[in-house]
N, C-alpha and C positions, 0 to 999 in steps of 0.2 A: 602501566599499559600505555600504549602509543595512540596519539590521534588517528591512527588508518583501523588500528582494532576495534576502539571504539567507534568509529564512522561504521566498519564490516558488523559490530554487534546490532549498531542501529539499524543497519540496511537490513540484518536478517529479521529483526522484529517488525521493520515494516513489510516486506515481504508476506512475512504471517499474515500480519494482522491485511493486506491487502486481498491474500489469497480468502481469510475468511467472507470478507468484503464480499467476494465473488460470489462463492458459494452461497449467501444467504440471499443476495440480488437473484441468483437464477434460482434456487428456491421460492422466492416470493414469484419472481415473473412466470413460473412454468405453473403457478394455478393450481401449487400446493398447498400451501399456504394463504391466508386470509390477507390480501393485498389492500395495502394500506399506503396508498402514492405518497403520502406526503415522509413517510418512514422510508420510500424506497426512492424516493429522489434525494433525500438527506443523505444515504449511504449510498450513494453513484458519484455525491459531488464530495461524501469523502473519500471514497475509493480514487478519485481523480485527482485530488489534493495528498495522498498516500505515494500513488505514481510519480505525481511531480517530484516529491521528495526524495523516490527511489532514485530517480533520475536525475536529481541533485549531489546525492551525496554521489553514485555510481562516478559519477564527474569527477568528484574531489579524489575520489579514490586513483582514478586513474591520473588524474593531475599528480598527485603525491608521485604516485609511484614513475610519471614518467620526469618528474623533477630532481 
């Protein structure tokens, strides 16, 4: 397998794993769930450490392929 497949393998696990990210943040914040800031501020600054990543490789990806 080629470094662009595995970059697109990784990109789609983070994806996942950022969309969960989401979902459990607006679960906690809409007053479902038992809100516990210091759990929901941990999972907003990995959610944003996630993004940066998407947005790193997205980069390489498009560098690859426009190189």
């Amino acid at each position: 397998m080629d470094d662009v497949e595995e970059l697109r393998e990784r990109l789609a696990a983070l994806k996942d794993r950022h969309r969960d990210l989401d979902e459990t943040i607006d679960h906690m914040a809409s007053g479902q769930a038992v809100l516990d800031m210091f759990a929901l501020q941990r999972m907003k600054k990995e959610r944003l450490s996630v993004k940066e990543m998407i947005i790193r490789i997205e980069s390489m990806i498009v560098d690859d392929i426009i190189a």
